[in-house]
N, C-alpha and C positions, 0 to 999 in steps of 0.2 A: 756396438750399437745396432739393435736392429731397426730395418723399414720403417716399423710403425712408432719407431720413437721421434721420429720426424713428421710423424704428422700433427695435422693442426684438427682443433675439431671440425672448423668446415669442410676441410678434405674426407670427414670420416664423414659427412651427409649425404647423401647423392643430390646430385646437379637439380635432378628434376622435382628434390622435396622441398626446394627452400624456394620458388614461385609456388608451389599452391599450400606451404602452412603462411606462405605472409596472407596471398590471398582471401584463407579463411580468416588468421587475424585482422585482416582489413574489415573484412564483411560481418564478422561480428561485432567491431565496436562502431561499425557504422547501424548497424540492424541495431543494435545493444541503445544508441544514440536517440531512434527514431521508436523505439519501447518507453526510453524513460522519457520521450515526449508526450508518448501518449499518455502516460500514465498524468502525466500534467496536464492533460487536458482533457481528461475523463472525472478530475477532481478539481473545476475552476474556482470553488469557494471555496477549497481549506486548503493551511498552510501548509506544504510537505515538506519533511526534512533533506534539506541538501543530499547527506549523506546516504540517504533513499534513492536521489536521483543520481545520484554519482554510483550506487553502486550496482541500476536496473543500467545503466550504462557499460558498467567494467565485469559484470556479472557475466556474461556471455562469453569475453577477451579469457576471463580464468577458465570457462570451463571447456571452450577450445583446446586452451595452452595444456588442459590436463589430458583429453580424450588425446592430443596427438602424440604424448609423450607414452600414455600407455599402449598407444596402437594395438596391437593384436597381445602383446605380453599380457599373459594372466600373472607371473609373477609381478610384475611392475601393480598391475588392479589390485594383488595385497597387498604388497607395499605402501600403495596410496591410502587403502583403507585403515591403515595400521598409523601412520602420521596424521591424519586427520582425525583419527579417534583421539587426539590429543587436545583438539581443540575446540571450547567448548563457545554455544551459541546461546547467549540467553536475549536478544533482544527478541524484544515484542512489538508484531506489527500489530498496528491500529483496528485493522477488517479483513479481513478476508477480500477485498479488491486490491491490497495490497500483498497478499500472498500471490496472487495470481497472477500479478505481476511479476510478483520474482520469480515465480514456475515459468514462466513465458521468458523472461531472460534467461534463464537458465536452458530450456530448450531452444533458442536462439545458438547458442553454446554449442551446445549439444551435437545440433545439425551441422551444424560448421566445423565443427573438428573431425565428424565423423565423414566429410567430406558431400555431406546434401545439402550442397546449398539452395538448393532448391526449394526443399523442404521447410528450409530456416527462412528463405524470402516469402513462398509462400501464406507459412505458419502466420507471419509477423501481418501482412498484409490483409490475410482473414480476422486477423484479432483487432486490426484497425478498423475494416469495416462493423465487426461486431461490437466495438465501443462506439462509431458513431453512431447505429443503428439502435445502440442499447437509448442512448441520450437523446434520439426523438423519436422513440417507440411510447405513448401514452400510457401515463400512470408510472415511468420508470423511475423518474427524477423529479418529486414537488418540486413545486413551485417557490423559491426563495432561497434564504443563504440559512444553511444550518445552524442550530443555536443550542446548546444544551444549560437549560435552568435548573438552578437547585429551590425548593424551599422549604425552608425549615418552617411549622406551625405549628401549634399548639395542640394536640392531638384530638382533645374535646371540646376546640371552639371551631378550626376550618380543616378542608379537606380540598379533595379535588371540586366538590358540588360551588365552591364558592371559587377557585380558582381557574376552573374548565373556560367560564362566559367569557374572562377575559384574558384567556390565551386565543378563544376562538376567535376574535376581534382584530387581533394583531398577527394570525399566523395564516398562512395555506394550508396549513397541517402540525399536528401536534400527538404527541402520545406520552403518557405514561410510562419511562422504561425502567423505574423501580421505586421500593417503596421501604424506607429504614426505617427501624423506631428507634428514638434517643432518651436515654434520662430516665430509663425504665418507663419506658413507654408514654412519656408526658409530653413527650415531640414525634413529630411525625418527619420524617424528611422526604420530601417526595421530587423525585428526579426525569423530569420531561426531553424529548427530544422534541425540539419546533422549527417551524421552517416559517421566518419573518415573511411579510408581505414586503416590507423595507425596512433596510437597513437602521435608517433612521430611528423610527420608533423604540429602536431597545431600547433608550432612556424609559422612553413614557412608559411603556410596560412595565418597565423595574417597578416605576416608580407608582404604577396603580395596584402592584400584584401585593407592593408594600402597605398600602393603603389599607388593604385587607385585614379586619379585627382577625388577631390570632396568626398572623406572618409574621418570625422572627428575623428571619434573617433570606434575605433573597441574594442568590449568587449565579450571575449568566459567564457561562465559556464559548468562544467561538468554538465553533467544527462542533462535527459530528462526535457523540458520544463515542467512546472507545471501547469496540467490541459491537458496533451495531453493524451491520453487513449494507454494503452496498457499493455503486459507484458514484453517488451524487452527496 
């Protein structure tokens, strides 16, 4: 039996690497913690997925745990590249303030394994000021709680010119974000992003936008349409 068959793997670590990887693992699911707060509170009207916040959370603990395992080895960085090309990512985020979020926990990650934590406290703490600052910089965030309307009309009886007046009535803000034709072109669907004055109201809206000669069919979703960019 040689020496090294008695050893343990903590004997193969040196003394002085095992305070500063917990350190960085500390500091990143604490920093990782205080990202996927933010990110909740850069989006107080719409509903984000758990699994979103759990993982701007634990997003930064993986990419520590990997930058310190590859340390300086370039074999180990193909290695990694070679097992993770096996696994494939098809979810889809909402906007673009949610990519940017994960960019931001992932560099969170980043700095901390690569032993800057400095960079990583920093980082996190200019991105916080730059979301408060985005949310009471004027014109960044209308006014109201997001709303995405569908409706469907009758293509040569109404259009936007009769349903504009009264979205203007009930919104801070509204837009046209597309425009389908159905039925070989004998329906129109046309699909708004609006921002309520209150909440309240979306009954009555429905319910006048229905009233409208030539509306078949009216369909409202909470949150922001999917694919529209922003942080509000």
């Amino acid at each position: 039996m040689t020496p090294l068959d008695n050893l343990t793997l903590l004997d193969m670590v040196p003394d002085e690497s095992l305070p500063a990887t917990m350190t960085a693992l500390v500091a990143a699911f604490l920093l990782g913690l205080l990202v996927s707060w933010l990110h909740r509170f850069s989006v107080p009207h719409r509903m984000v997925p758990i699994s979103l916040r759990a993982s701007l959370a634990m997003l930064p603990v993986v990419s520590t745990m990997v930058l310190i395992v590859i340390g300086d080895s370039l074999a180990r960085s193909f290695a990694l590249v070679g097992a993770l090309a096996i696994v494939r990512f098809r979810t889809r985020l909402r906007t673009t303030w949610y990519i940017t979020f994960v960019f931001l926990s992932l560099a969170v990650g980043i700095g901390c394994g690569v032993g800057r934590l400095e960079v990583a406290i920093g980082g996190t703490l200019v991105a916080l000021l730059a979301t408060l600052a985005i949310g009471v910089l004027p014109g960044t965030r209308p006014q109201g709680n997001a709303k995405v309307v569908r409706c469907d009309v009758a293509a040569w009886q109404c259009g936007d010119a009769q349903l504009g007046p009264i979205l203007a009535r009930f919104t801070s803000h509204h837009s046209m974000t597309s425009t389908r034709s159905l039925r070989f072109g004998e329906t129109l669907s046309l699909t708004y992003q609006i921002y309520l004055n209150d909440d309240t109201q979306l009954e009555e809206l429905v319910r006048e936008l229905a009233a409208v000669e030539g509306v078949a069919r009216i369909v409202a979703l909470a949150g922001e349409q999917e694919g529209e960019d922003g942080a509000g």
